[in-house]
matplotlib code that plots the C-alpha trace (Angstrom):
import matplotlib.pyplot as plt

x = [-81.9, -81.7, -83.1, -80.3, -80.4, -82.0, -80.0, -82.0, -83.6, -82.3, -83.7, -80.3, -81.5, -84.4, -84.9, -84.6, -87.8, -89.4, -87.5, -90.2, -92.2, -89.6, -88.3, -91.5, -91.8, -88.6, -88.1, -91.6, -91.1, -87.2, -88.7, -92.0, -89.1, -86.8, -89.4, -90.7, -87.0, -86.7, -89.8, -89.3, -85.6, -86.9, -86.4, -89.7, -90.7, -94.0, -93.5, -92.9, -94.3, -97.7, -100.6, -100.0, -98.8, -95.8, -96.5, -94.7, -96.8, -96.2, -99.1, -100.1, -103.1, -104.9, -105.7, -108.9, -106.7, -107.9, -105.3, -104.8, -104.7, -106.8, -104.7, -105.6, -103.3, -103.5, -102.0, -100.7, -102.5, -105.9, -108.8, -110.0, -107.9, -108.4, -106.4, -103.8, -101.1, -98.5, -94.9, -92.1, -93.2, -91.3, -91.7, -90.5, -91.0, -89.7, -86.6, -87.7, -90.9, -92.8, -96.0, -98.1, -99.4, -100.1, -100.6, -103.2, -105.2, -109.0, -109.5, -112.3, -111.8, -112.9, -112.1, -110.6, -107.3, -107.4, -108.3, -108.7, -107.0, -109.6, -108.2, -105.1, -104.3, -101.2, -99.4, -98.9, -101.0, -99.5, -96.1, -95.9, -95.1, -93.8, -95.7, -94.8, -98.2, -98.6, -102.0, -103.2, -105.6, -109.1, -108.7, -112.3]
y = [-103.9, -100.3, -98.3, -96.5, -93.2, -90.8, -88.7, -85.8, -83.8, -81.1, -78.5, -79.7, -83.2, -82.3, -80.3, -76.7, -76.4, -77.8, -76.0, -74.0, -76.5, -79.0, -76.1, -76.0, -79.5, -80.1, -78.7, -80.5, -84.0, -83.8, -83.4, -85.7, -88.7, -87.6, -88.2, -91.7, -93.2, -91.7, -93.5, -96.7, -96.6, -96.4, -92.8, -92.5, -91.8, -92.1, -88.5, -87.3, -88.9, -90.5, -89.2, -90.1, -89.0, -90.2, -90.2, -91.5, -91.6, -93.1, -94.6, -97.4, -99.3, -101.2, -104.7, -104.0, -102.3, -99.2, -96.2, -94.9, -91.7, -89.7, -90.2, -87.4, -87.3, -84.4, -85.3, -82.7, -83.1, -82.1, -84.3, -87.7, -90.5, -93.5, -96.5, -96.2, -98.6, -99.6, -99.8, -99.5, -100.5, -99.9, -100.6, -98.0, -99.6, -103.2, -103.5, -107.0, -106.8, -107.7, -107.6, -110.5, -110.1, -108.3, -105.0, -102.6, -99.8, -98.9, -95.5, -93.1, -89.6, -86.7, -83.8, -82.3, -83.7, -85.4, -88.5, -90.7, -93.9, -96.0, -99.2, -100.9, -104.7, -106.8, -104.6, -105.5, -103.4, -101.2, -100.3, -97.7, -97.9, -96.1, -96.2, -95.2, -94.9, -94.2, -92.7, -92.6, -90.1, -90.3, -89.0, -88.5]
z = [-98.4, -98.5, -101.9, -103.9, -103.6, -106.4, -108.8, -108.6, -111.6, -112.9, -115.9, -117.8, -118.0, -120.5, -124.0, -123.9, -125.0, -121.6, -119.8, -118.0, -117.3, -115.9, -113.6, -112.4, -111.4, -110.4, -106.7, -106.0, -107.7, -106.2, -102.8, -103.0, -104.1, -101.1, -98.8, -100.3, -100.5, -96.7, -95.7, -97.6, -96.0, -92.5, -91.9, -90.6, -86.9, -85.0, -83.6, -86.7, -89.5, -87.9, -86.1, -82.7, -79.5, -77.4, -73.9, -70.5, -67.3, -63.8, -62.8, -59.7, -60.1, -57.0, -57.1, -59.4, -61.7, -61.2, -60.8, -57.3, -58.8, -61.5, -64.9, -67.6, -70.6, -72.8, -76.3, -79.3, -82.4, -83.3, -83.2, -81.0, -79.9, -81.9, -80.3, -77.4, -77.3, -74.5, -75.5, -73.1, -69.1, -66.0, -62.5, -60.2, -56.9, -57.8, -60.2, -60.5, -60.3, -64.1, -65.6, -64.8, -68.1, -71.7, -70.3, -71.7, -71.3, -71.2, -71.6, -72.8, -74.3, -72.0, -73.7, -77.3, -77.2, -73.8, -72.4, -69.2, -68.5, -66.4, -66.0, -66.7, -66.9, -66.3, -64.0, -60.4, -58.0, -55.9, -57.7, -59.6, -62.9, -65.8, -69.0, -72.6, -74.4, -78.2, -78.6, -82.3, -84.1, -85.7, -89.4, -89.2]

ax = plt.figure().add_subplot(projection="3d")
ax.plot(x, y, z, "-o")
ax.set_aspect("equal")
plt.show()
C-alpha cells in the first residue's frame, strides 16, 4: 500500500503571530517529510540512499576457487568495506552454464577504499563470469 502524499506546510496555515517561526521551519520540515514518505514508498536506492558500492567484475576462478587473475576493486565512498554481497551472476563463456552453488566472496581490504577478492565459491572454474557485487561501508 502506498502512503498518501503530504499536503505540504505553508506560513498561511498557522496564526499570524508564528509566522516567523513557521517560515523558518517550514522549507526544512517540508523536505525532512518528502524524503521519509519517498523512502517509506520505495523511492529509495542502494547507490543512492545506502553506503555501499555497486560494482560489476568479470572474473574466472580455477578449480580451487581462486581467480586466475589478480581482482582489486576500488569502491566510492569513504572509509572500510564492511560486508560484500553477490547479486546478479553471469557466465560469459557458457550461456548455460550455472552456479553449482550459493556463490560468495572472501575478500580482505587492502587499501582506503579498495579491496581484494581472494576466493570465490559456487562458480564453475574456468569460465569467466560476470559479477555484480554490493560492497557495504563501516560507519565506524
Amino acid at each position: 500500500m502506498k502512503l498518501p502524499s503530504f499536503k505540504r506546510l505553508n506560513k498561511g496555515d498557522f496564526k499570524p503571530e508564528y509566522g516567523e517561526l513557521v517560515e523558518k521551519l517550514i522549507t526544512s520540515l517540508n523536505s525532512i517529510i518528502d524524503s521519509v514518505l519517498d523512502a517509506l514508498n520505495r523511492k529509495i536506492s542502494l547507490k543512492n540512499n545506502i553506503l555501499c558500492s555497486v560494482k560489476d567484475i568479470s572474473v574466472a576462478v580455477d578449480s580451487s576457487g581462486i581467480p586466475t587473475a589478480p581482482v582489486n576493486i576500488t569502491y566510492d565512498f569513504v572509509g572500510s568495506a564492511s560486508v560484500v554481497t553477490v547479486g546478479k551472476i553471469v557466465n560469459l563463456t557458457n550461456s548455460i552454464g550455472y552456479p553449482t552453488n550459493g556463490v560468495s566472496v572472501y575478500w580482505e581490504q587492502v587499501a582506503n577504499n579498495v579491496i581484494r577478492i581472494r576466493h570465490i565459491t559456487g562458480i564453475i572454474p574456468n569460465n569467466s563470469h560476470s559479477l555484480r557485487l554490493v560492497i557495504y561501508g563501516d560507519e565506524s
